[in-house]
PLY file of the C-alpha trace (Angstrom):
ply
format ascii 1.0
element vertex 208
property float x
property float y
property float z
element edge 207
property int vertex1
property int vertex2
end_header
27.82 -6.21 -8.10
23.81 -6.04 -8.52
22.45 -8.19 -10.52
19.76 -7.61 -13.29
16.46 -9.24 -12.45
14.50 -10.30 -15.31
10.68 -9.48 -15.58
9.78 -12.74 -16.33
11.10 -14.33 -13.71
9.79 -11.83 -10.94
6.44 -12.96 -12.48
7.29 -16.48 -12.14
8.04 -16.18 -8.39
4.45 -13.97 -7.96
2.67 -16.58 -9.26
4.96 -19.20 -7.15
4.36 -17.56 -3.93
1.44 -14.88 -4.28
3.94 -12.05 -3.23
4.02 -8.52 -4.21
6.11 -7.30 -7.71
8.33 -5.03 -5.63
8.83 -7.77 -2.55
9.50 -10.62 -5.59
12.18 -8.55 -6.96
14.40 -7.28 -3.89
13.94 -11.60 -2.93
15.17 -12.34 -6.21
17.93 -9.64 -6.04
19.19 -10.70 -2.13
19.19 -14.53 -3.56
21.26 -13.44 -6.59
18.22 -14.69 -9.46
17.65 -17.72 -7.34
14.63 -19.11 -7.46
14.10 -21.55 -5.03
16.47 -19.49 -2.17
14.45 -16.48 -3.11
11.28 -18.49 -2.21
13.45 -19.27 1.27
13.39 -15.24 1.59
10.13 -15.12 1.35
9.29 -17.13 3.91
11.99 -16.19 6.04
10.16 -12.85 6.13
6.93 -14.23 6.67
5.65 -12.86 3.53
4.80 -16.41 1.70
2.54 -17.60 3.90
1.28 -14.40 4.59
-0.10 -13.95 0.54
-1.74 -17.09 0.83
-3.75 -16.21 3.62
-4.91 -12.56 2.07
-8.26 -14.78 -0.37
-9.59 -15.49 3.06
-12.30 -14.05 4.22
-12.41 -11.20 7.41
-15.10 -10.21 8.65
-14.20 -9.70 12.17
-11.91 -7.05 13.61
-11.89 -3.02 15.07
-13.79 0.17 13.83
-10.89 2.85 15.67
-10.81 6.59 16.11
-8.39 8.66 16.58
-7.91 12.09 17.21
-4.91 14.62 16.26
-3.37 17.82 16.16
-5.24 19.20 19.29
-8.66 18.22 18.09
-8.15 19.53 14.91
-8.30 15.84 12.55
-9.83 12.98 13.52
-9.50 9.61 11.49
-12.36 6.63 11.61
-10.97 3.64 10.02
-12.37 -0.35 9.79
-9.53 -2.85 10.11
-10.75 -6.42 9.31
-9.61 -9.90 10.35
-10.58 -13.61 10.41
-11.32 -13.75 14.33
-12.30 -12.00 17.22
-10.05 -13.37 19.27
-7.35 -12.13 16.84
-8.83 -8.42 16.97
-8.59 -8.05 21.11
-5.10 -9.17 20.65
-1.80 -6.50 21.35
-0.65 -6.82 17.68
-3.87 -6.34 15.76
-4.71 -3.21 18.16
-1.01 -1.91 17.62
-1.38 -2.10 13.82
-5.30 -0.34 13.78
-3.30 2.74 16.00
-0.54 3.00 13.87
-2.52 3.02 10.66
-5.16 5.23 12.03
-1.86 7.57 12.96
-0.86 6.97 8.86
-4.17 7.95 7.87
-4.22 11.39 10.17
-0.40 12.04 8.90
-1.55 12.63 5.05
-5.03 12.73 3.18
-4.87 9.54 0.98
-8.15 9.01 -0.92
-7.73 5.77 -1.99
-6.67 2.71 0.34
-4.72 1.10 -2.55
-4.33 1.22 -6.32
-7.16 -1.41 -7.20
-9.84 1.60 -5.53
-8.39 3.93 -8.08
-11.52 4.40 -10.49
-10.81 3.18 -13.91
-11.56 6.81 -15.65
-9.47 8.16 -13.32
-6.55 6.57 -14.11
-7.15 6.09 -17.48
-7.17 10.66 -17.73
-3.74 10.20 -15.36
-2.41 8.27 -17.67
-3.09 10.39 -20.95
-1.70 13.67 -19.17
1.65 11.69 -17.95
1.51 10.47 -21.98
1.29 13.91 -23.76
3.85 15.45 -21.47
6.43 13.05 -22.62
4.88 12.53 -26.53
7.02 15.03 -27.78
10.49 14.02 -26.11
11.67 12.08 -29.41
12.37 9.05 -27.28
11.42 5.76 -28.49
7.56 4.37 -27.71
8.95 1.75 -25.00
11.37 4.53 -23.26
8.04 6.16 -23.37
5.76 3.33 -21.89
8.33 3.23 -19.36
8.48 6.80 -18.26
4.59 6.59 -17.64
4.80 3.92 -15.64
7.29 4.99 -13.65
5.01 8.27 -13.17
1.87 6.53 -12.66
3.94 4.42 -9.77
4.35 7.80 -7.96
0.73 8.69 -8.17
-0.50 5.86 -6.44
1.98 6.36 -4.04
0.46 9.58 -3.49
-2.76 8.33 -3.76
-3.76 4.90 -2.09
-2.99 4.57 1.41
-0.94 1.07 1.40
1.52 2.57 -0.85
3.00 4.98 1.51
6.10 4.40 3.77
5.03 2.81 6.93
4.79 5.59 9.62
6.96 3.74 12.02
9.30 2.49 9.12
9.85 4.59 5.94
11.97 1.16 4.81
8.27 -0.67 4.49
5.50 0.19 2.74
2.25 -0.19 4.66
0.79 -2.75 3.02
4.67 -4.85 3.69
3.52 -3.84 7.42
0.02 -5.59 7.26
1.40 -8.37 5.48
4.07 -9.00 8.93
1.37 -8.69 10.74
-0.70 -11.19 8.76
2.32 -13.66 9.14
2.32 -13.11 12.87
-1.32 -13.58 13.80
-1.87 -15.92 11.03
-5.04 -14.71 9.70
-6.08 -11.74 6.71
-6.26 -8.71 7.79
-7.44 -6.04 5.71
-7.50 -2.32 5.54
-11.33 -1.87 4.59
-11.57 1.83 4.67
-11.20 5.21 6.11
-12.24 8.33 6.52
-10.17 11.79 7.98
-12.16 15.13 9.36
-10.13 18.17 9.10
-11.86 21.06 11.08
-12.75 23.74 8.87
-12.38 21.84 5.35
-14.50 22.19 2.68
-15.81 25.60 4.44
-15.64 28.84 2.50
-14.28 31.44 4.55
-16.15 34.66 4.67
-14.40 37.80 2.73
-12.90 40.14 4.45
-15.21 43.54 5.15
-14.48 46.78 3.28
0 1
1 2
2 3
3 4
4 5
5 6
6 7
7 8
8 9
9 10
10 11
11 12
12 13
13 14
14 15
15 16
16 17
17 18
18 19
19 20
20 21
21 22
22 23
23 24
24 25
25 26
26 27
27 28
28 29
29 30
30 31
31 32
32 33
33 34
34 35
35 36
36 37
37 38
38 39
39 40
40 41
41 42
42 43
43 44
44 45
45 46
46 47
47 48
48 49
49 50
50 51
51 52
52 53
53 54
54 55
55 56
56 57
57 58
58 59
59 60
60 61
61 62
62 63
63 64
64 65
65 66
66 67
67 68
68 69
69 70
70 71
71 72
72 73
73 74
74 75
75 76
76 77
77 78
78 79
79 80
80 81
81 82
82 83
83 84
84 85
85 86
86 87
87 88
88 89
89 90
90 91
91 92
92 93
93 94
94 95
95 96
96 97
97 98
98 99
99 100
100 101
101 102
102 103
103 104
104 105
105 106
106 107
107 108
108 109
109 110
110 111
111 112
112 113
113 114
114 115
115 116
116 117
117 118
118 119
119 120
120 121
121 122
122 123
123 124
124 125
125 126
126 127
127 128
128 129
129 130
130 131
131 132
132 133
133 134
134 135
135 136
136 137
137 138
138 139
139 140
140 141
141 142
142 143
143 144
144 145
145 146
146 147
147 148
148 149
149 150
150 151
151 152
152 153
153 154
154 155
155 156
156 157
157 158
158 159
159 160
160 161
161 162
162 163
163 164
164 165
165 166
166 167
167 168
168 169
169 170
170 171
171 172
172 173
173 174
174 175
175 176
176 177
177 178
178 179
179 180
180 181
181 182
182 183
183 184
184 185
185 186
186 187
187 188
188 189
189 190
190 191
191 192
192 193
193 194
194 195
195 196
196 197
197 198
198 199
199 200
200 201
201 202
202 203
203 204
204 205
205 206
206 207
């Protein structure tokens, strides 16, 4: 039987342990509302200590290319970390392929939801609000609908909120964050940029 999670106390084990909303709640969920033995989860996973090390500071790490589809994308992306020693290693390398491969995959603009600009979302949000407006359901069925809208647009959006490529279990931010727990520094996704051949270009009308 699944048991109903209460906001509040996802909250309360965010600010406990510095984990994401999403990773809180399947913790609390697998410890059956437990606090303390969803803590244990947490760190089980690596995902504790992990949080606490993402306020630190990284500014060593990898600018990587990569190149796709026969020449026809190529991906630049900076992938930060605490160390140099940490960016020549097998694991940090791994992870700057793999996400340069998630960047090629789909064009993301954002790399997550906090780069969303605040007009932006802000027009999102007013579109996903008049569409439902008129429904007759009540304001929070409402407020809940948006959010469950806006959710998917930054999943669309912002880079760390897609499946991993490797893993469509994990998001990739829940990727970085393993590998955070492995190396035991930050590492952050700083940006990115993808090249399509041909985009942007107007193509010339046909003759007649």
């Amino acid at each position: 039987m699944s048991v109903t999670i209460p906001a509040t106390l996802v909250r309360d084990l965010r600010e406990r342990t510095g984990v994401g909303f999403m990773e809180c709640k399947v913790a609390l969920a697998e410890a059956g509302g437990d606090m303390e033995r969803a803590i244990t989860v947490l760190r089980e996973k690596g995902l504790a200590s992990a949080s606490k090390k993402m306020g630190r500071i990284a500014s060593e790490g990898l600018i990587v290319s990569y190149i796709h589809a026969g020449g026809k994308i190529g991906v630049l992306l900076e992938l930060n970390c605490e160390t140099d020693f940490v960016a020549r290693t097998d694991e940090f390398k791994s992870l700057a392929k793999d996400v340069a491969m998630q960047v090629a995959a789909a064009n993301h603009l954002y790399v997550s939801r906090e780069d969303v600009p605040k007009a932006l979302l802000e027009k999102e949000r007013a579109i996903l609000l008049a569409q439902v407006s008129t429904s007759g359901k009540p304001e929070k069925v409402i407020e809940q609908i948006v959010q469950g809208r806006l959710e998917k647009f930054f999943s669309e959006m912002c880079l760390l909120e897609q499946p991993f490529i490797k893993d469509h279990e994990i998001k990739l931010e829940e990727r970085i964050k393993e590998v955070i727990a492995k190396v035991g520094e930050n590492v952050v996704l700083r940006r990115f940029c993808r090249y399509q051949l041909g985009e942007g270009l107007e193509r010339p009308a046909p003759p007649g």
